[in-house]
C-alpha positions as CSV (number, residue, x, y, z in Angstrom):
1,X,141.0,166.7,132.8
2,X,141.8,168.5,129.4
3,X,139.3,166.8,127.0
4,X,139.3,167.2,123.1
5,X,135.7,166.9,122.1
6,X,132.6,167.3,124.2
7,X,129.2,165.5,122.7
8,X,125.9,166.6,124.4
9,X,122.6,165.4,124.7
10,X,120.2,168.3,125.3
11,X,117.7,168.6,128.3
12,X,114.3,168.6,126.8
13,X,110.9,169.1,128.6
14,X,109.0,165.5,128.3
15,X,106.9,165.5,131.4
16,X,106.3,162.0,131.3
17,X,109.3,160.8,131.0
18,X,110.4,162.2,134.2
19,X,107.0,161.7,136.3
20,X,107.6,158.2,135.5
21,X,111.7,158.4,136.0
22,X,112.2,157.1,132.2
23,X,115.2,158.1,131.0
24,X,117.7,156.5,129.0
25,X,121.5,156.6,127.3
26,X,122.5,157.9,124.7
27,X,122.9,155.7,122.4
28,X,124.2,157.2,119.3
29,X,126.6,159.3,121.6
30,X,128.0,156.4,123.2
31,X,128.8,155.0,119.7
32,X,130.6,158.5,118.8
33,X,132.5,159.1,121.3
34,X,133.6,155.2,121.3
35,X,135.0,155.5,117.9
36,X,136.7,159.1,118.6
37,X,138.6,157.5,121.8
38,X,139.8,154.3,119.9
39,X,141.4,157.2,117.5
40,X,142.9,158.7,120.5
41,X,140.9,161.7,121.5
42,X,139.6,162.4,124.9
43,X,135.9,162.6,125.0
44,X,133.5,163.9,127.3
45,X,129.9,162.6,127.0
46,X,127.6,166.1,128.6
47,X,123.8,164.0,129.1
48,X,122.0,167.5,130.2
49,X,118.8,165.1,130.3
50,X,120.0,163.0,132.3
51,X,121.7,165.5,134.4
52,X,119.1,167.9,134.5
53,X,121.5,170.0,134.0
54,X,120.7,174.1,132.9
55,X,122.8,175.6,129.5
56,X,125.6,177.4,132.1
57,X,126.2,174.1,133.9
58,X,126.5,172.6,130.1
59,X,128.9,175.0,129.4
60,X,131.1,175.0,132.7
61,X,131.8,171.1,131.5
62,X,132.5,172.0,128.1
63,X,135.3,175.3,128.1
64,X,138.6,172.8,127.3
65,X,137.3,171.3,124.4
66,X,137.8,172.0,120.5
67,X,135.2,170.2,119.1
68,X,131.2,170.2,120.3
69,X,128.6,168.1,118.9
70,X,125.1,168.1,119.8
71,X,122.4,165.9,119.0
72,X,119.2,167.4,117.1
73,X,116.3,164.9,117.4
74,X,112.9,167.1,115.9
75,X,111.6,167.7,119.4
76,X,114.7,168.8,120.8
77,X,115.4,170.7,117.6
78,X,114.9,174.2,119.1
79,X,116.7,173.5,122.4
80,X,119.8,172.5,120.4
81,X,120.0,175.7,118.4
82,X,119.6,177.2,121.6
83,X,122.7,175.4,122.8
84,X,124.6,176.3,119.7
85,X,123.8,179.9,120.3
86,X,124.7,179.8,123.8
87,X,128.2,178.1,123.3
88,X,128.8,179.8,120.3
89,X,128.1,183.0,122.5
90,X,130.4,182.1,125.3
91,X,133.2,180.3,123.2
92,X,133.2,181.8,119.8
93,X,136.0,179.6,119.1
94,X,134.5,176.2,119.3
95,X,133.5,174.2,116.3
96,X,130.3,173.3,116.6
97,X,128.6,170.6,114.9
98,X,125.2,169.2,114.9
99,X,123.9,165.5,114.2
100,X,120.7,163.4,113.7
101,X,118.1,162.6,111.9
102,X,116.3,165.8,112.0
103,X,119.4,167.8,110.8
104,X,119.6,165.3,108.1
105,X,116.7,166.2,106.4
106,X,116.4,169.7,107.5
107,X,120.3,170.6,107.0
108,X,120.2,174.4,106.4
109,X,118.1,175.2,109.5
110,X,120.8,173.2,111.7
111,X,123.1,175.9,109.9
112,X,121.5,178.9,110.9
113,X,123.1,178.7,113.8
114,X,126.0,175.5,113.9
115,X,129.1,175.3,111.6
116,X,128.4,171.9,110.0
117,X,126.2,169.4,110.3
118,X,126.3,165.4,109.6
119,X,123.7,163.5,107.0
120,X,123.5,159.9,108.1
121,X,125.6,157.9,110.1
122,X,127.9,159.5,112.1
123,X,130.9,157.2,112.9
124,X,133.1,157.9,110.3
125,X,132.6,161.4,109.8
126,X,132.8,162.9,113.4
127,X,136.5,161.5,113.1
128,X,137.7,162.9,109.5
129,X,135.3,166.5,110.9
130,X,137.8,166.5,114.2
131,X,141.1,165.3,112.6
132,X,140.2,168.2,110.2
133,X,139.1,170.6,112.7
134,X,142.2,170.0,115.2
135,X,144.7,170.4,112.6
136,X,143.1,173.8,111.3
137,X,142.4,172.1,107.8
138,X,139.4,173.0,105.7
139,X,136.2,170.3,105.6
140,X,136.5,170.6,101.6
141,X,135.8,166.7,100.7
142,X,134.6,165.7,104.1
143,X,131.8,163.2,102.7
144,X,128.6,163.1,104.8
145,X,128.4,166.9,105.9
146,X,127.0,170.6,105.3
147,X,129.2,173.0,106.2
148,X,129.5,176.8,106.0
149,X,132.4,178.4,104.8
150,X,132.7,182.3,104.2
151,X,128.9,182.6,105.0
152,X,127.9,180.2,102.6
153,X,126.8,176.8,102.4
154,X,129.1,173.6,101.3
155,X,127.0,170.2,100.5
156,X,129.6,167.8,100.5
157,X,129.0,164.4,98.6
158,X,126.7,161.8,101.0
159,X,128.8,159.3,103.1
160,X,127.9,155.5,102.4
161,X,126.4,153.6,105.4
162,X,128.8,151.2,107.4
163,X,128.7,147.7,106.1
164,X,130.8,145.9,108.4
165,X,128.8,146.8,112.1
166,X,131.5,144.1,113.5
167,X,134.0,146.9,113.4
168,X,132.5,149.3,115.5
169,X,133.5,149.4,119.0
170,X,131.3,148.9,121.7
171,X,129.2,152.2,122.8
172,X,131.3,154.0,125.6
173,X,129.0,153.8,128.4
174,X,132.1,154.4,130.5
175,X,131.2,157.9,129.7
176,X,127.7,158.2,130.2
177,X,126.1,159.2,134.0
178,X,124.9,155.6,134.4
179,X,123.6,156.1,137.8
180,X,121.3,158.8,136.3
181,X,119.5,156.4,134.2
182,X,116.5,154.3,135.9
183,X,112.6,153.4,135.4
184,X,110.4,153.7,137.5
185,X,112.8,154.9,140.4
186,X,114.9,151.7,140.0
187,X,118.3,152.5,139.2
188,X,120.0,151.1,135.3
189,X,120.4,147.7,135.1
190,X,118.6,147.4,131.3
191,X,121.4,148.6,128.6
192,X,119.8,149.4,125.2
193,X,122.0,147.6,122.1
194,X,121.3,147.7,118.6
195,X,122.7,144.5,116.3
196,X,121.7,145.7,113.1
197,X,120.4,149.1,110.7
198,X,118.8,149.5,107.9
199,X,115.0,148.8,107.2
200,X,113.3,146.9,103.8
201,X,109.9,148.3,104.9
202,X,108.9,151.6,103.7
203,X,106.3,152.8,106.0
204,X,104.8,156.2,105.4
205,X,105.6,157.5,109.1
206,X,108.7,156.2,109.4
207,X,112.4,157.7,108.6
208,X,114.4,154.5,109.5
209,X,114.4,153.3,105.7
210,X,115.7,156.8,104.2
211,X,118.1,157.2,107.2
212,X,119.7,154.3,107.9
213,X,119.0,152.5,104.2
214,X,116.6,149.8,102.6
215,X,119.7,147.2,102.5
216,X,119.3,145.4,105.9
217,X,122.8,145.4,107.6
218,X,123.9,143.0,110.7
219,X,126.5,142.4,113.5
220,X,127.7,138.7,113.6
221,X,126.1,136.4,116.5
222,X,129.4,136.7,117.6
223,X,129.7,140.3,118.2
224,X,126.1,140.6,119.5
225,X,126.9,137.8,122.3
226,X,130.7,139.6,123.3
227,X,128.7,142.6,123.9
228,X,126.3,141.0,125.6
229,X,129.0,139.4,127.9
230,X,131.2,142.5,128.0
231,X,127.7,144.7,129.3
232,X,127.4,141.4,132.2
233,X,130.7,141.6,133.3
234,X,131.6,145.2,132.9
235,X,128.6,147.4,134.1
236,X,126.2,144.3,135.5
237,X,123.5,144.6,133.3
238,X,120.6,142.5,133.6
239,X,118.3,142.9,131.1
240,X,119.3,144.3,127.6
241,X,116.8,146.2,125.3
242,X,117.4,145.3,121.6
243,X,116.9,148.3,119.7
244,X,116.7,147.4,116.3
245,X,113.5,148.1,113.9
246,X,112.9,144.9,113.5
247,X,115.3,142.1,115.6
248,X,113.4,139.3,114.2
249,X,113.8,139.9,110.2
250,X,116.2,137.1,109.7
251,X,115.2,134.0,111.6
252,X,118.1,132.3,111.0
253,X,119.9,135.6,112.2
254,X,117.9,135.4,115.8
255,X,118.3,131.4,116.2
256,X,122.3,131.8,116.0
257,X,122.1,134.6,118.5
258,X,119.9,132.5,120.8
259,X,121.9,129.2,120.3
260,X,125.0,131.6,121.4
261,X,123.7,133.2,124.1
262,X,123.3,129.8,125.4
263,X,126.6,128.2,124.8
264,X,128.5,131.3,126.3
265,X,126.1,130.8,129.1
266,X,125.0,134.5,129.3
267,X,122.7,134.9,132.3
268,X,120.9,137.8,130.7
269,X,117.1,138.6,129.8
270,X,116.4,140.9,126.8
271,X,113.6,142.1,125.0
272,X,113.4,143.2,121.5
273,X,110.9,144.7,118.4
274,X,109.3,142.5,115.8
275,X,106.9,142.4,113.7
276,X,104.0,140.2,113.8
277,X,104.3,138.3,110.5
278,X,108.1,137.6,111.4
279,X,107.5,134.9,114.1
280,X,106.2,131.3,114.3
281,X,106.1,129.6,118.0
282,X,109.2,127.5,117.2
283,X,110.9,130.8,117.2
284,X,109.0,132.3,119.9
285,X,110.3,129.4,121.9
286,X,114.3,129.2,121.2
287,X,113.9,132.9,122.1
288,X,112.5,131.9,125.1
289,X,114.9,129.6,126.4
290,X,117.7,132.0,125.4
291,X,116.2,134.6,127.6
292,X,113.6,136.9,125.5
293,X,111.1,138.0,128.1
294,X,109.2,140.9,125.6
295,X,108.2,141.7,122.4
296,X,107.2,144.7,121.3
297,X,104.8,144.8,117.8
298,X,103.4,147.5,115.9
299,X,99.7,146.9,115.7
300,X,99.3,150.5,114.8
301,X,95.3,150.2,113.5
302,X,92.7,148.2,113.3
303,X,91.3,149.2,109.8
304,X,92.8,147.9,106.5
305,X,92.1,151.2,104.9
306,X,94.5,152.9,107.2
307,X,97.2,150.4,107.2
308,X,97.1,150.5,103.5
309,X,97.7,154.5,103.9
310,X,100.8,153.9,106.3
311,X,101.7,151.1,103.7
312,X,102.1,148.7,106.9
313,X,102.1,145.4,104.8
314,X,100.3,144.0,107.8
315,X,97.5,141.3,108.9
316,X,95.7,142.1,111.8
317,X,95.2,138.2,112.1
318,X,99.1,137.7,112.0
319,X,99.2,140.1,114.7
320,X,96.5,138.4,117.2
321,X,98.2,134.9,116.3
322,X,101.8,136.6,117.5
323,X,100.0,137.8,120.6
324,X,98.5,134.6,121.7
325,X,101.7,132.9,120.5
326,X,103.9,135.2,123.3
327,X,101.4,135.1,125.7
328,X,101.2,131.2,125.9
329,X,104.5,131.2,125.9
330,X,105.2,133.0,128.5
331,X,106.3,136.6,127.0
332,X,105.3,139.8,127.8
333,X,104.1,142.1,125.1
334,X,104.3,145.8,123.9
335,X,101.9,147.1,121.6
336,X,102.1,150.5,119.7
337,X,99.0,152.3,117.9
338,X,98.3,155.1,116.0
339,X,95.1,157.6,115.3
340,X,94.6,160.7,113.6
341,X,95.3,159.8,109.9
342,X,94.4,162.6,107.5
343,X,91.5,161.2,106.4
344,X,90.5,158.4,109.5
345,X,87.1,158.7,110.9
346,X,86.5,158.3,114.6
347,X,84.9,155.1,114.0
348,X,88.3,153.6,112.9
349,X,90.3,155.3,115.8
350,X,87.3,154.1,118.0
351,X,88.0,149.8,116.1
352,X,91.7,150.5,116.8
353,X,91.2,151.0,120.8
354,X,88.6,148.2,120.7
355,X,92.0,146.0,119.2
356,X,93.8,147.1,121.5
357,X,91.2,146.2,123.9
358,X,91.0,142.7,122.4
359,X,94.7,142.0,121.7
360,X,95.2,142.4,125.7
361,X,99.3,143.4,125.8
362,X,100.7,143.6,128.9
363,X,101.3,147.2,127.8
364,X,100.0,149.6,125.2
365,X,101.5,153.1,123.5
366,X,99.1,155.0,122.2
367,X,100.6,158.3,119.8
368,X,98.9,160.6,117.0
369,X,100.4,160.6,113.5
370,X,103.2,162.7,113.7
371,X,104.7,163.4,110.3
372,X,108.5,163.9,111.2
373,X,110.7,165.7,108.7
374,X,112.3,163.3,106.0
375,X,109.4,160.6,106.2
376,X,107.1,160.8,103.2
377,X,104.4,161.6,105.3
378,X,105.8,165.1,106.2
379,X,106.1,165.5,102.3
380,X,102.3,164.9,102.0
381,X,101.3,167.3,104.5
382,X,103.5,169.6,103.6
383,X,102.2,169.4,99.7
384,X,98.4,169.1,100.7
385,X,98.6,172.0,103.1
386,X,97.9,169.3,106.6
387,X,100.8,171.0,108.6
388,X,98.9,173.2,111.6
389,X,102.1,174.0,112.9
390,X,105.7,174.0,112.4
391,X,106.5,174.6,115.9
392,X,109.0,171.1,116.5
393,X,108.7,171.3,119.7
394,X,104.9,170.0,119.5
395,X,106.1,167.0,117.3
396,X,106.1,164.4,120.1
397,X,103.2,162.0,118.9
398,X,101.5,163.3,121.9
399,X,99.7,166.6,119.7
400,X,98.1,167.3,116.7
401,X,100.3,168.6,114.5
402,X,98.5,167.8,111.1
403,X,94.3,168.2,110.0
404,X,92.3,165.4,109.7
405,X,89.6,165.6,107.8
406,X,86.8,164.6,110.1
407,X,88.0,165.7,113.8
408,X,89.1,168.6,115.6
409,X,92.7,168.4,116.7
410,X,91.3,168.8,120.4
411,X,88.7,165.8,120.0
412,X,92.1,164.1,118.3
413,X,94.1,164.3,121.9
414,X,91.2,163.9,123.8
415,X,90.7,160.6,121.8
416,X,94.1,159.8,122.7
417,X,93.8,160.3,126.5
418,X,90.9,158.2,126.2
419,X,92.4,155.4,125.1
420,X,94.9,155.4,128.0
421,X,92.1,155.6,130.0
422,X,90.1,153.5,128.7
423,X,93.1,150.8,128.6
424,X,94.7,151.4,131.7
425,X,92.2,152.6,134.1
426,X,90.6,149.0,133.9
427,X,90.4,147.4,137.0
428,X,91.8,143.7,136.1
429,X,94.6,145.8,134.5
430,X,95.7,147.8,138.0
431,X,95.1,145.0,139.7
432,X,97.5,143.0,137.8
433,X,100.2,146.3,138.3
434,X,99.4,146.3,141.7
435,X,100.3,142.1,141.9
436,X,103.4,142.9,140.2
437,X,104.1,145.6,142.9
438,X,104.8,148.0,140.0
439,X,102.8,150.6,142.3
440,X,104.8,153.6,140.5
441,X,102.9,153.1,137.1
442,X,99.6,152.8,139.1
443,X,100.2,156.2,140.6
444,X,101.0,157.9,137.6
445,X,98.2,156.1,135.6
446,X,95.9,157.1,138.0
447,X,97.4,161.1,138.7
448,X,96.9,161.5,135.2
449,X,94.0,160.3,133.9
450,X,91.9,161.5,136.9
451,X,93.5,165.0,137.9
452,X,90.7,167.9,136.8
453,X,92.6,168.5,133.9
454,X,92.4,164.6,132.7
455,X,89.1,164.3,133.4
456,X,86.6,163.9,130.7
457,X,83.0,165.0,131.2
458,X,80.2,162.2,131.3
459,X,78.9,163.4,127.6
460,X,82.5,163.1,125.8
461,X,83.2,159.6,127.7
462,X,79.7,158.5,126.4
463,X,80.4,159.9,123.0
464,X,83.8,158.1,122.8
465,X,83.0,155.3,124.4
């Protein structure tokens, strides 16, 4: 089939993610090639993670098309000029565009190699880019995109965000390899759906405030519960992941969504983000009975110092009263934290695994600081001279990537192997796994953490510990 524009996700190299079988859509694809087919192009989604497909496979699905765009995500940011350059290479004809957050903030490196690139939000502007691409007409005026012309670069004016997230369609997971999506070796039946964008917070790590705005922006109870129905029906999902910063921002939001869900009688469990200072256990409970199984929180540190730095906003008692709120309620919880601050001590990282210790979750994510381009943490690195490397491939919250003040960044990532360890290795923890028969996560826990190279020698575990 002749198809007009080709959208790709790029293959990166995240080894667990595929020891463990993680992989998921495309979400942001699914959006944009959702809105280009309702204005009547043919669309071809290329998932080359997924897929596992190599660049000449890529290109093979891509020769009809007129139009390419490829998603740039900071890790994946090298791999996607390598796409560019490889397309570009083989079909020197093909407009090429590049989109994402990293290409937002970093624009002229994206066009080093690609002929435009889109700031922001890509709905609107990946339809006025091809209607002006197909017709042969020049992207002068084109809000919401750097472009080159004659070897030079074109800022064109910013594009504002979309206020009416009704009017969206529905992502096209039509288009998407959905048998190629799974956890844990069980095949997709959780569908990832976002209800709202836009952040009030301002934490120091995060780019979800600059990228998608302050001004908090949501879909109608409505809309969220058609979708809902429409992923039942269509593609028999069972379980959908909310994806939004913060689902529980507006309580009044989340109790029309639940009281909804149960008058369309959607037989559905979900699971969404929060923060802990968001929820009460009347809440906890209505999104309960509508079908909320887990939350996920970010705890992110134990000291006060350091959640001052990250400008979290956040009481570590609000958190431990959400946790036993969820857990006596019968929902499972995610917890998220953080080490290697600029300036943290290895007693604080050491208080923040002892938390996480304490708080209990059923499951906890352990990163480094990773100061991504367009947060205001890469600006502070960047000015103080913290930035060891600028390699992006490294920036996966699983490295160093910026000094601290007191540790190595070796004694940094073997802290943060530690902490799995230390977490997950306990007994009454695989136990409970191995109850649940989730005998996958076991395996890996265990392959990782005591393999040669995971193993820590009795002096470091004593002097962590």
């Amino acid at each position: 089939m002749m198809v007009d524009i080709a959208l790709i996700n790029p293959r990166g190299r995240f080894e667990l993610a595929e020891e463990l079988n993680f992989i998921s859509p495309p979400l942001g694809l699914a959006y944009l090639a959702a809105v280009l087919r309702m204005e009547g192009y043919k669309v071809k989604i290329v998932d080359a993670m997924a897929e596992r497909l190599e660049i000449g496979e890529v290109l093979k699905k891509i020769k009809d098309c007129f139009l390419v765009g490829i998603t740039a995500t900071t890790p994946l940011f090298k791999r996607s000029l390598e796409y560019v350059r490889e397309i570009k290479k083989a079909f020197p004809e093909k407009f090429v565009i590049l989109g994402g957050v990293h290409v937002t903030y970093r624009p002229a490196e994206g066009l080093r190699e690609a002929d435009a690139v889109c700031i922001g939000e890509g709905e609107k502007t990946i339809v006025e880019v091809a209607e002006r691409v197909e017709s042969g007409r020049s992207l002068e005026g084109v809000r919401g995109i750097w472009w080159r012309k004659d070897k030079k670069i074109v800022r064109n004016l910013p594009r504002e965000p979309i206020f009416d997230l009704d009017a969206l369609p529905f992502p096209a997971f039509d288009l998407l390899p959905l048998n190629k999506y799974s956890f844990m070796e069980r095949r997709l039946e959780e569908f990832p759906m976002i209800t709202s964008r836009g952040c009030p917070f301002s934490c120091l790590y995060c780019v979800s405030s600059k990228f998608f705005g302050r001004r908090y922006r949501s879909r109608s109870a409505e809309n969220v519960v058609e979708e809902m129905k429409w992923l039942e029906d269509e593609f028999n999902a069972k379980h959908i992941a909310f994806s939004d910063d913060t689902f529980t921002l507006s309580k009044k939001r989340v109790e029309s969504i639940c009281e909804k869900i149960k008058e369309e009688g959607v037989d559905l469990t979900w699971s969404c983000a929060s923060r802990a200072d968001t929820i009460d256990r009347e809440l906890v409970r209505i999104m309960k009975r509508a079908g909320c199984t887990r939350m996920y929180f970010g705890v992110e540190s134990a000291s006060e110092r350091i959640l001052n730095f990250y400008r979290k906003k956040l009481d570590i008692k609000a958190v431990e009263r959400a946790i036993r709120i969820c857990k006596e309620e019968g929902i499972e919880t995610v917890c998220s934290f953080i080490i290697g601050a600029p300036d943290e001590s290895e007693e604080e990282m050491k208080r923040t695994l002892k938390l996480a210790m304490k708080l209990d979750p059923d499951y906890a994510q352990f990163s480094i600081l990773t100061p991504y381009p367009g947060t205001e943490l890469y600006e502070i690195a960047e000015k103080e001279n913290l930035l060891i490397t600028k390699n992006y491939e490294d920036y996966t919250a699983g490295k160093p990537v910026m000094r601290n003040a007191h540790l190595s960044p070796e004694r940094i990532k073997e802290f943060l192997n530690y902490c799995y360890m230390k977490f997950y290795a306990r007994p009454k923890y695989l136990f409970k796994m191995v109850s649940s028969k989730n005998f996958k996560l076991v395996y890996s826990i265990i392959k990782r953490l005591l393999l040669p190279k995971n193993v820590f020698s009795q002096s470091i575990a004593e002097k962590l510990g």
